[in-house]
C-alpha positions in Angstrom: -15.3 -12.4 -22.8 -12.8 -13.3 -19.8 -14.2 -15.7 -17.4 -14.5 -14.9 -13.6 -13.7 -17.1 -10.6 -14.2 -14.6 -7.6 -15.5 -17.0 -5.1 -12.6 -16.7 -2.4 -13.4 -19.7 -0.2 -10.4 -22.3 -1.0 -7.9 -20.0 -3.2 -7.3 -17.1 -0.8 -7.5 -18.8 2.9 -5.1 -21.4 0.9 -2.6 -18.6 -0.2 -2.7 -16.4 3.1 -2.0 -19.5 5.2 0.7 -20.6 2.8 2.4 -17.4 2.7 2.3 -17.2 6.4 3.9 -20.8 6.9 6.5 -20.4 4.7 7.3 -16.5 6.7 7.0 -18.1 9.7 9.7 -21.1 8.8 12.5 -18.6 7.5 12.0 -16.7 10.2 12.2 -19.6 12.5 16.1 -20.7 10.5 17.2 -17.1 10.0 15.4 -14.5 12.5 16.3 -13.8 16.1 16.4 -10.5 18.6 18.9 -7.9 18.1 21.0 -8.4 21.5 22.7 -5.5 20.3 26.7 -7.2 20.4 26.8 -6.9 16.6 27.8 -3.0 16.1 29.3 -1.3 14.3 28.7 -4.3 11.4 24.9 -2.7 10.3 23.4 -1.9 7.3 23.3 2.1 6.2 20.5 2.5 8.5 21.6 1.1 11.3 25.2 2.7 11.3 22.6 5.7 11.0 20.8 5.1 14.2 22.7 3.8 16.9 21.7 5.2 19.5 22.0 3.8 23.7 18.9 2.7 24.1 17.3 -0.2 21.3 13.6 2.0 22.4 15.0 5.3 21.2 13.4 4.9 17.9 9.7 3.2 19.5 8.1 6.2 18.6 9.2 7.1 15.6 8.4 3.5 15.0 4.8 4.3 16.1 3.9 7.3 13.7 5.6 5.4 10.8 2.8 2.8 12.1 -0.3 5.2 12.4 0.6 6.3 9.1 0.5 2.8 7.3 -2.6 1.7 9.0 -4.5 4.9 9.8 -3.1 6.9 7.0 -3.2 4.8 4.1 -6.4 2.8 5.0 -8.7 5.9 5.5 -7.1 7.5 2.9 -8.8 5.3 0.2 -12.1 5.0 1.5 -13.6 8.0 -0.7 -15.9 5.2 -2.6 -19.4 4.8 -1.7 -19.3 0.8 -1.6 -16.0 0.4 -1.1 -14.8 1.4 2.5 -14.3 -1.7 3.9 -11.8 -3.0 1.1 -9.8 0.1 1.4 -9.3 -0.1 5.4 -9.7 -3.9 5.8 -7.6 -5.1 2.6 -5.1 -2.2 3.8 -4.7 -3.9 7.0 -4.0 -7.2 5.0 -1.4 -6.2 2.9 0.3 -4.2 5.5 0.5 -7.5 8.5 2.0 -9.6 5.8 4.1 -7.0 3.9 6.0 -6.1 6.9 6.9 -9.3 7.8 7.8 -10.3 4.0 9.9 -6.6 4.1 12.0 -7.8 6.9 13.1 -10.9 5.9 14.5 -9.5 2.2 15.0 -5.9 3.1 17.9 -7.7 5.4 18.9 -10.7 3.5 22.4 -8.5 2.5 22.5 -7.3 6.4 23.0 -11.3 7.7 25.2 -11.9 10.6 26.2 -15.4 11.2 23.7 -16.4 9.3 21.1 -14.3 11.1 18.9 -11.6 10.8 18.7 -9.2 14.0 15.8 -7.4 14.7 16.0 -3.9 16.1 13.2 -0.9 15.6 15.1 0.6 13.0 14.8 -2.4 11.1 10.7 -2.5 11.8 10.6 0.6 10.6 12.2 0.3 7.1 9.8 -3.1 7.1 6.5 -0.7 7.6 8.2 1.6 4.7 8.6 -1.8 2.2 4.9 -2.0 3.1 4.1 1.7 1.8 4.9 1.1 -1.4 2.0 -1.6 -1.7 -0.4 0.6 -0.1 0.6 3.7 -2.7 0.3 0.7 -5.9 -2.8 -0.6 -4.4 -4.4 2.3 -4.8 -3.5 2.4 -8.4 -5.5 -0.8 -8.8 -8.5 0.0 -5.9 -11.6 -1.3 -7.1 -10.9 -3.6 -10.1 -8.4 -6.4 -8.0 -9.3 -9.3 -5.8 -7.5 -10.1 -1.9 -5.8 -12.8 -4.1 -4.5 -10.9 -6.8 -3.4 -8.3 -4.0 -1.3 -10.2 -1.7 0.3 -11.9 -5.2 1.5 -8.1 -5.8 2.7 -7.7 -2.0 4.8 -10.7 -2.6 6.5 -9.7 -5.9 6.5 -6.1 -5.2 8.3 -5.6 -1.6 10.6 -8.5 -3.3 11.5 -5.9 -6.3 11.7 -3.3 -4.0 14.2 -5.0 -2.3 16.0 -5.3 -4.9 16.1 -1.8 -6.5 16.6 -0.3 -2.7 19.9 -2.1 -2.1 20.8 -1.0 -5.1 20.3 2.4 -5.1 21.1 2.8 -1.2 23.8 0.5 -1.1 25.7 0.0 -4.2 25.4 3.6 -5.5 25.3 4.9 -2.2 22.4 7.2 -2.8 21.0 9.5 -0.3 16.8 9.2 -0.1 16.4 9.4 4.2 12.6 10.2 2.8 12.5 7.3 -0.2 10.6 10.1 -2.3 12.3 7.7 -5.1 12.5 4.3 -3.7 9.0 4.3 -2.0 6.7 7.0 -3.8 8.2 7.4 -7.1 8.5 3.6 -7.4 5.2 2.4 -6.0 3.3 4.9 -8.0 4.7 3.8 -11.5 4.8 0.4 -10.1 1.5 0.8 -9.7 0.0 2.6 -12.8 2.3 -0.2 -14.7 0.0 -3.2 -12.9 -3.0 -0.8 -14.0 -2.0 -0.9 -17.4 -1.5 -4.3 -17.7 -5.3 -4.9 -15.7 -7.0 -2.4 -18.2 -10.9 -3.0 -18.6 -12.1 -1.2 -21.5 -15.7 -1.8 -19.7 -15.3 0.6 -17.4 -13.7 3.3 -19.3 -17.0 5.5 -19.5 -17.0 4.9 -15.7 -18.8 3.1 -13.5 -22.0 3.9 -11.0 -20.1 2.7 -7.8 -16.7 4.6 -8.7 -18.3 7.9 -7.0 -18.3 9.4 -3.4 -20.9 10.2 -0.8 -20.1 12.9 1.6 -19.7 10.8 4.3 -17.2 8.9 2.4 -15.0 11.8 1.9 -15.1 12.7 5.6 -13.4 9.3 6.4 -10.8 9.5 3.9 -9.9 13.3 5.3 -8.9 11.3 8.4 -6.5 9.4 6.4 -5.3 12.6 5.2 -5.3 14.4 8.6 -3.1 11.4 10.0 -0.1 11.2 7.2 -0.1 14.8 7.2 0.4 15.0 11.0 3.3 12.2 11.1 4.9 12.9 7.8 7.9 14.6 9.5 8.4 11.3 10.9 8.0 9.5 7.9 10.9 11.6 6.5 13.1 11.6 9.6 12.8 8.8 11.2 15.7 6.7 9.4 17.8 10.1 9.2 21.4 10.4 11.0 20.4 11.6 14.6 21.0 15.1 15.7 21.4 17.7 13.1 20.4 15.8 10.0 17.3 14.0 11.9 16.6 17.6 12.7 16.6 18.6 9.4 14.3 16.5 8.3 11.7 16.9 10.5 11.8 20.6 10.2 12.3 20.8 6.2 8.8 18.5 6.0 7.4 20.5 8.4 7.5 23.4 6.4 7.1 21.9 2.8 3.8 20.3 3.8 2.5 23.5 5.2 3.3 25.3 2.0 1.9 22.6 -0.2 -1.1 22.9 1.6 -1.7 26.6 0.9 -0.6 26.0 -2.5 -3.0 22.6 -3.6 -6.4 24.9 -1.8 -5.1 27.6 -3.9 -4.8 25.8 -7.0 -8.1 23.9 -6.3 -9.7 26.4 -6.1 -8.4 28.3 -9.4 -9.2 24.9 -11.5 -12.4 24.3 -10.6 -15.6 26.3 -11.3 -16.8 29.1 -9.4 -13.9 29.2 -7.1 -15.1 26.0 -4.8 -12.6 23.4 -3.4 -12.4 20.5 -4.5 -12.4 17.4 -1.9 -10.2 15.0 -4.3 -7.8 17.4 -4.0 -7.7 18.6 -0.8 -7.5 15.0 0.2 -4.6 14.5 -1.7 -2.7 16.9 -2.9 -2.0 18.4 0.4 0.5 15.4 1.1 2.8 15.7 -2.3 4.6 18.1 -0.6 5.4 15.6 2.4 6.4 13.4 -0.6 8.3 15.5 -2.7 10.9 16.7 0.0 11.5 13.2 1.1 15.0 12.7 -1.1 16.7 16.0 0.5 14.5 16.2 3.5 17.8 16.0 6.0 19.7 18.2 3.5 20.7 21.8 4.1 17.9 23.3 2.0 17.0 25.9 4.3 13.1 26.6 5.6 12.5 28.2 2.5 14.0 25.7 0.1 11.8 23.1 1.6 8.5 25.5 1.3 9.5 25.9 -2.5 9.1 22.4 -3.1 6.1 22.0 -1.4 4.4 24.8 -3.5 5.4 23.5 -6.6 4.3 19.8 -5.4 0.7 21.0 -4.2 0.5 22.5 -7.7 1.4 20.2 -9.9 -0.5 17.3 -7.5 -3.9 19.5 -7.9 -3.5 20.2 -11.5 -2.8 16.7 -12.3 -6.1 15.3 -10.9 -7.9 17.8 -12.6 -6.7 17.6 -15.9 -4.3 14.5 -16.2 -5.8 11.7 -14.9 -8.3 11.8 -17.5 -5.9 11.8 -20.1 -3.8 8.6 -18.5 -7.1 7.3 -18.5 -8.8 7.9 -22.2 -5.3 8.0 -24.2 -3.1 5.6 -22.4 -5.4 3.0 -21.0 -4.3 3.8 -17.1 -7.0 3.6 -14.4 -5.9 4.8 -11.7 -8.2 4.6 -9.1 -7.1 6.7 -6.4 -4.8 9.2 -9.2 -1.6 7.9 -6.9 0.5 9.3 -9.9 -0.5 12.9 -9.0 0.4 12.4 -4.7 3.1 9.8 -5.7 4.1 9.7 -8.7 5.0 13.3 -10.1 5.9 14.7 -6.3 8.1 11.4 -6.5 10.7 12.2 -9.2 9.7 16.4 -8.3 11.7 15.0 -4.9 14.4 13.3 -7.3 15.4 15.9 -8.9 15.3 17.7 -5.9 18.0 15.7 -4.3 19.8 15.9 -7.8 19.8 19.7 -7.6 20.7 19.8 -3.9 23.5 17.2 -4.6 24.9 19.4 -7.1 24.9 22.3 -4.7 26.4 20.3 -2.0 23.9 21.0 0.3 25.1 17.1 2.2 28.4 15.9 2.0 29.5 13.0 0.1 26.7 13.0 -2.4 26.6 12.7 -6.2 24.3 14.0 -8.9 24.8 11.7 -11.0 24.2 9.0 -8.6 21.0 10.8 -7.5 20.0 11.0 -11.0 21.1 6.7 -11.4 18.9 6.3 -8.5 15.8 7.7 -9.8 16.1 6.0 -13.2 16.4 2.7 -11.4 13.5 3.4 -9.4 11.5 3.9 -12.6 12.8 1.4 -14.5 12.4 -1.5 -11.8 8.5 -0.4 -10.9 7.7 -0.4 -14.5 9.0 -3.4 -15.2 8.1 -5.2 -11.9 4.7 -4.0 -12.7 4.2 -4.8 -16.2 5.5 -8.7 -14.7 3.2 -8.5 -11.9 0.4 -7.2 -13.7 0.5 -10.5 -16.1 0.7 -12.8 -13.3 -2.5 -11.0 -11.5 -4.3 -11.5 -14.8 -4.1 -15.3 -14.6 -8.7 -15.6 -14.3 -8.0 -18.1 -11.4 -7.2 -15.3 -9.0 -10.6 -14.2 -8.3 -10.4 -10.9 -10.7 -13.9 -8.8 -10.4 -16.3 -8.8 -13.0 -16.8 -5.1 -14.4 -20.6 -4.9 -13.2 -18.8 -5.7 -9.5 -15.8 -3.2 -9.7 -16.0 -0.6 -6.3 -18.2 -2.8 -4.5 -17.3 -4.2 -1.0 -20.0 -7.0 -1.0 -18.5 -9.2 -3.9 -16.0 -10.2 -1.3 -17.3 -8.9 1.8 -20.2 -9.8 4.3 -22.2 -6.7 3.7 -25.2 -5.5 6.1 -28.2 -6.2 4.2 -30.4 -3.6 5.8 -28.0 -0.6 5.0 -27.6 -1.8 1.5 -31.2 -1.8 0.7 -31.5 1.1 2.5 -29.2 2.7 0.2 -31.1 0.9 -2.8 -34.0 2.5 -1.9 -32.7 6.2 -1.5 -30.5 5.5 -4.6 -33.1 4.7 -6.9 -36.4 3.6 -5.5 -39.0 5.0 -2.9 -36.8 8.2 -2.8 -37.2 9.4 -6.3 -40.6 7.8 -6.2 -41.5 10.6 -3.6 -39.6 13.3 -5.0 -41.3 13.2 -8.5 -44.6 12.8 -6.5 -44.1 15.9 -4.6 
């Protein structure tokens, strides 16, 4: 029986406040303004985007922003005890990813010894973040704040790593990181779930279940991602005709997956009805799956093509293979980020692989593409499976299974709305129905 050391008062205050020190002192030697007197010396996204005025990009910036904090957050709050973990924990992650992002995502981009920082730059910070937010909800339910920001640290730093590489060195094109962000936080993800797996809770568990209230506030997570996602796509894109590009090509491939995932739903699931999971979810793949040729000439209709065939395979993999990642491989994953992530991820891969091949953008290789995707893979899986055995250690404050998917093991909880759901759960409510 693995012992338990949840209580968060010394360990996490300790490690937040650490974590911010140390940020704050490199910043302090190696961070300052971008004054704007270094071009024409930037990193690939900067050569990208410069543009007269340093604001041009604010609010681009800002929808990239909504969609981290709005998007992500609400998105995970389907569980009945477990809303204010998914927003406030979201939060978390996010303020200290972004800051951890910048300082690596740039270490290669350092001029005289200094990082400059533009909005570009805070943009490609907020996407280091997303790739957190997509593994966290691999591991929703079943991790402690400590455990969490341990996998922020490590995984924006492998990120990093694998993003230089695949952008830099081999020069691949991903202006909507359908590889770099979704591909590899998904398996980085369902690798750290692997590694975390509690046979306890393989026949389920009370709290891991939904209340329709709850799935109203994670539809405005969907609502907002599925708003901004043309920004998501575009927003690092080569202004004018490819930025155009982008935004139009997601445009369209969202609208099409969302047709296809109610369509599908519907045709999965008994009687015809839709199916909230799904709509919730797999409405986004195809926001995710156009991402690596999103600024590519793929025409309107090449973009809606993908989307279908993300919004189907997104829906039929939370209806029939989450289960199966579950029962035969030992993966539970919470939020089923491998069916909005994960398989709309490499879909967008070899996406760019095919379009590369067709020379739908200049100057790109299918090969390379293909290199890119496997490196992807290959760093998140094993990132994860690292990560994962350092979030095991007992002294980070991992949840018992009895407390899996429930906010008040390390939240302040109103008492009177928890009893009064105790009660309607299973006391005076039941008492009264089986009365009547």
């Amino acid at each position: 029986m693995p012992t338990y050391s949840t209580n968060m008062r010394l360990k996490f205050p300790i490690l937040a406040l650490i974590l911010e020190i140390i940020t704050i002192v490199l910043y302090a030697l190696f961070v300052v303004y971008d004054t704007g007197d270094d071009k024409g010396h930037g990193d690939h996204h900067e050569k990208s985007n410069q543009t007269e005025s340093p604001m041009t990009l604010y609010p681009m910036f800002q929808d990239v922003h909504v969609m981290i904090f709005i998007g992500f957050g609400f998105l995970m709050t389907f569980l009945k005890r477990y809303g204010f973990t998914s927003v406030g924990v979201n939060l978390l992650l996010a303020a200290f990813g972004l800051q951890w992002g910048l300082l690596l995502q740039n270490v290669w981009h350092m001029h005289g010894g200094k990082i400059r920082v533009s909005i570009d730059r805070m943009i490609n910070a907020d996407f280091s973040t997303a790739t957190v937010l997509i593994s966290f909800g691999a591991v929703l339910g079943k991790t402690s704040p400590v455990q969490l920001l341990i996998m922020t640290l490590l995984e924006i730093t492998t990120f990093c790593i694998n993003e230089y590489l695949v952008v830099e060195i081999l020069g691949v094109s991903d202006v909507g990181a359908s590889m770099t962000i979704h591909a590899f936080g998904a398996y980085f993800g369902l690798s750290v779930a692997r590694v975390l797996y509690r046979p306890g809770l393989r026949n389920g568990h009370d709290n891991d279940g939904s209340l329709y209230h709850s799935h109203l506030f994670a539809m405005i997570g969907t609502v907002y991602l599925w708003m901004f996602w043309p920004s998501f796509n575009s927003a690092i894109a080569t202004p004018g005709d490819h930025q155009l590009r982008a935004v139009v090509n997601t445009y369209f491939s969202l609208a099409a997956c969302a047709l296809a995932a109610y369509a599908t739903s519907s045709l999965v699931e008994k009687k015809g009805k839709l199916d909230m999971v799904h709509i919730q979810n797999a409405t986004l793949a195809g926001g995710v799956a156009v991402g690596t040729c999103a600024d590519m000439d793929i025409q309107p209709f090449g973009a809606m093509l993908i989307g279908i065939t993300a919004g189907i395979i997104s829906t039929v993999g939370f209806k029939f293979l989450t289960p199966i990642l579950a029962s035969k491989l030992g993966i539970q994953d919470t939020c089923g980020v491998h069916n909005l992530h994960g398989m709309p991820g490499i879909l967008g891969g070899v996406a760019g692989i095919l379009a590369a091949a067709l020379k739908r953008k200049e100057g790109v290789s299918p090969t390379y593409q293909a290199a890119g995707l496997a490196s992807s893979l290959g760093f998140a899986l094993v990132g994860g499976l690292i990560t994962g055995l350092i979030m095991k250690i007992p002294f980070l404050g991992q949840p018992p299974d009895q407390n899996c998917f429930d906010d008040s093991i390390y939240w302040e909880v109103p008492e009177e709305e928890e009893e009064t759901e105790e009660r309607l759960t299973h006391g005076d409510y039941s008492k009264n129905k089986a009365e009547a």
